[in-house]
N, C-alpha and C positions, 0 to 999 in steps of 0.2 A: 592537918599535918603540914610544918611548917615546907616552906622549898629549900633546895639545899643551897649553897653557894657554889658558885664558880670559881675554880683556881685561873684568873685570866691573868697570863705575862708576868708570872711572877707575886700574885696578890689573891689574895679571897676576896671573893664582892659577891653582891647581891645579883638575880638573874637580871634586873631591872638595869645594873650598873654595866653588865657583859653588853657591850653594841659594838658595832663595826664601820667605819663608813660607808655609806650608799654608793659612791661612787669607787670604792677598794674595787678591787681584783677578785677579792673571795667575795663578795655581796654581787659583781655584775657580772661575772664570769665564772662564779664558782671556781675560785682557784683557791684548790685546799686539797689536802692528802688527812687522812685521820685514822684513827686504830680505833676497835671497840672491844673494852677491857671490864672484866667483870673482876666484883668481888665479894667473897661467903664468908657470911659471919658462920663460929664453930661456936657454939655454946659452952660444949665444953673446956675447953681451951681458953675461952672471952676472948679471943680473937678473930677477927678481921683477916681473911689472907686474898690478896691481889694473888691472880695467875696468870704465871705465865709472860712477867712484866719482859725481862729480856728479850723474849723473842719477839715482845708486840713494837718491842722500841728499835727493833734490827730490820720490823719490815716499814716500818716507818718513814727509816732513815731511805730506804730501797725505791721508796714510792716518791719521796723528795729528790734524790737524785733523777730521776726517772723526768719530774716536775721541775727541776734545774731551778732549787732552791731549798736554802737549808735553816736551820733554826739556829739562834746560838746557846743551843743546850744543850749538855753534856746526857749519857744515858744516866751516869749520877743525878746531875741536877732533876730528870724527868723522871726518875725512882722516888726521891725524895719530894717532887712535888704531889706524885700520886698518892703516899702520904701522906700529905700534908693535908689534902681536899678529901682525906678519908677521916682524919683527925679531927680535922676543922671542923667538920658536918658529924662531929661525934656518933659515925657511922656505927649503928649495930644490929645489922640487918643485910641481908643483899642488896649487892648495888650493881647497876649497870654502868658504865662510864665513856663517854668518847673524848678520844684525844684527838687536837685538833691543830693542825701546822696550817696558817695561811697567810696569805698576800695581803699586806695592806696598799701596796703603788698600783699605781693606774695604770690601765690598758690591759689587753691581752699579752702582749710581751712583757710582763712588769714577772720577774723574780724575786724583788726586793723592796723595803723591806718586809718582813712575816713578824711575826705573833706566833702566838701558843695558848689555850684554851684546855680547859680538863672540864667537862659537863658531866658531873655525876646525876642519873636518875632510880628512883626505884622503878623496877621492871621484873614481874614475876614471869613462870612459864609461859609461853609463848601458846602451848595446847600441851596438854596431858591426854587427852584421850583421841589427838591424831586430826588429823588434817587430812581435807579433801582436796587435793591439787585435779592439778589439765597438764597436759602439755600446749607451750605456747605458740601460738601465732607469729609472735614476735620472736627473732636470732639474737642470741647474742651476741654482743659485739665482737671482733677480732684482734687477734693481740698485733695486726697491723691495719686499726682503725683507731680503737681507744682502748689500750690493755688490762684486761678485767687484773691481770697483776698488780696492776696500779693500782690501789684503795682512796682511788678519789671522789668526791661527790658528784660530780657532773657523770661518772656512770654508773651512778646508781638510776639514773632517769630513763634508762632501758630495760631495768630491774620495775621500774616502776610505773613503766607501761604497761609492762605483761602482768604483772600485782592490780591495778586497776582493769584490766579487761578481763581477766579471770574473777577478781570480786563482779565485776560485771553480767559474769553469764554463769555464775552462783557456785563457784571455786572459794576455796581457803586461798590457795595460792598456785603460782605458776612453778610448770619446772622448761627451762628454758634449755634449747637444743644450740647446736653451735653453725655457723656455716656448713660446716662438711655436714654436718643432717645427724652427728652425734651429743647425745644428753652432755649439756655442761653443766648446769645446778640452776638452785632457786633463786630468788631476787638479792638475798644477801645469808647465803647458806650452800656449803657443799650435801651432795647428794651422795647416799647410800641405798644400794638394795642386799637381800637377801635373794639369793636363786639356786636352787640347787644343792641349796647346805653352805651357800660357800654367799662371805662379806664381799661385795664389789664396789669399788668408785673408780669414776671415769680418772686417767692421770692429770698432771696440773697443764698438760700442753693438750688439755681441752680446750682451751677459754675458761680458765675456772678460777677465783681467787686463792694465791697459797695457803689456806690456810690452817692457824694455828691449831687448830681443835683438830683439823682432819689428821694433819701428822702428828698430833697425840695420841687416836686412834691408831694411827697404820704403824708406829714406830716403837710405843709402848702398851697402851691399853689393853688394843686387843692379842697383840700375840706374848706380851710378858703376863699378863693379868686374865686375861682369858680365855687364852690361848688354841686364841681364833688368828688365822691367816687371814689377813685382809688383800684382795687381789683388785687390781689396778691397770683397767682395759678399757679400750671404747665399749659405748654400751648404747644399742639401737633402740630406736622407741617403743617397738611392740616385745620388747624385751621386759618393759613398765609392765607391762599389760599383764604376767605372766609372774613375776617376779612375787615371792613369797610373803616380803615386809618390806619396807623401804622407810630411810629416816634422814630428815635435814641433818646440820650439824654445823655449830659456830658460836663465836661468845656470847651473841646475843641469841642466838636458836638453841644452845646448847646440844641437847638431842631431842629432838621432836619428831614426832612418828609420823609419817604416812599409811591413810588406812587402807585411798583409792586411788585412782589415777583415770583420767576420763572416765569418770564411772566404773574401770573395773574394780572391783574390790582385790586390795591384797590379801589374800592367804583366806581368812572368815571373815576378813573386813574391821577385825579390831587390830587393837597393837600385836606386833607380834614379841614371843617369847623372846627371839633373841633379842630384838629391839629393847624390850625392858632389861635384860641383865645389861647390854651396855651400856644404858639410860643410869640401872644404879650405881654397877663401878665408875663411871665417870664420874657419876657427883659424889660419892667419897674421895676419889683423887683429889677432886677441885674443894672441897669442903676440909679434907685434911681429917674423915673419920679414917682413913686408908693414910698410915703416915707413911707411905713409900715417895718417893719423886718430891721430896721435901723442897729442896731445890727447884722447884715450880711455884713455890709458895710463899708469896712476901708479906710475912706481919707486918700489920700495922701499927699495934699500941707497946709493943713490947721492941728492946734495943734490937738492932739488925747490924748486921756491918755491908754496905752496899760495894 
């Protein structure tokens, strides 16, 4: 299977040709903000549809400001580049995607100038039949340390502590608590449980990243579509322990189930019921077999008006 191309700066090239310099800013200090963007081929339709491109390109811009540096690309230009690197790589399949703003000047104080990078990969489920998480050792960071708001690389390396000491001590993955001693999410996924009948995620002024999948969930999914209330409170650790289903959720996690959590089993210890109906309405929205929320859905091979 061939590799794809890179959309870098304006150009398709090969992965060979995408480099950086050793001494930039994003290679020695990881200084970079980036979005991760998926995209479902529909058979029926022969269409390609990116999701969700707007709002991936409005927090983008939010984590650059945040990073006191900006691209000079328009949300048109970065529409039409996505695809472009969808077209190019005569995608027709799913695809995973990161988009990537970074610093090519030196030093730690270097703003300018940046680049832009579109890395498509194939990336199928993550688990279908659920995942055995811990709660971690490790805190998440603070939105006055290094703000999980921020979608930048350098903190994913506290995600990826707790990701390695949990594969460590024979975990799927970690779910990470926040200072105050409240669940904020997993290495790079918001958290959901089941308790009581009733959907729960911690709010965003957990330590948690805003993201796009979860207020797809809380603001249409489930309460236009399946009309489940999603409720939004701190939520304690031995609350895990007790909790009915529990499920990640993010472009790259999409919905993926939790079975256990320190050993205890949720609910029988397999996926739960609700878990799966969310699991299928979501990927009709995002697949476009569910033509509602069209408007979330940007073709690829066919004309569009951006």
């Amino acid at each position: 299977m061939s590799e794809l191309r890179i959309w870098m700066n304006g150009a398709l090239v090969d992965q060979a040709a995408a480099v950086l310099p050793v001494n930039s800013a994003a290679v020695f200090y990881g200084t970079n903000v980036f979005e991760g963007l998926r995209a479902y081929w529909n058979e029926a339709d022969e269409e390609l549809y990116a999701f969700r491109l707007q709002e991936h390109f409005t927090r983008l811009r939010e984590s650059m400001k945040m990073m006191r540096f900006t691209v000079p690309y328009t949300d048109v230009d970065l529409d039409e580049a996505v695809r472009e690197v969808l077209r190019g790589n005569a995608i027709r399949e799913d695809v995973h995607m990161h988009l990537v703003a970074y610093v090519v000047g030196v030093g730690m104080d270097a703003t300018a100038p940046t680049g832009l990078y579109i890395n498509p990969r194939r990336r199928g489920r993550i688990s279908a039949a659920g995942l055995s998480c811990c709660v971690s050792s490790w805190t998440r960071t603070s939105d006055n340390a290094i703000p999980i708001r921020l979608k930048c690389g350098p903190n994913y390396q506290n995600g990826r502590l707790a990701l390695l000491q949990a594969k460590a001590d024979g975990y799927d993955a970690p779910i990470l608590m926040n200072a105050q001693g409240h669940v904020a999410e997993g290495t790079g996924a918001t958290f959901f449980m089941v308790r009581k009948g009733r959907l729960v995620t911690p709010p965003v002024t957990a330590d948690v990243l805003e993201s796009i999948t979860r207020a797809t969930l809380i603001e249409e999914v489930c309460p236009n579509v399946l009309g489940l209330e999603v409720v939004e409170r701190e939520i304690d650790r031995t609350e895990l322990y007790v909790a009915d289903e529990a499920f990640f959720c993010g472009s790259g996690y999409e919905i993926t189930p939790i079975v256990s959590i320190d050993r205890f089993p949720l609910g029988d210890g397999q996926v739960g019921p609700l878990t799966r109906r969310v699991l299928r309405v979501y990927m009709d929205v995002v697949r476009g077999v569910d033509k509602r929320y069209a408007e979330w859905r940007t073709p690829t091979y066919r004309g569009v008006t951006v």
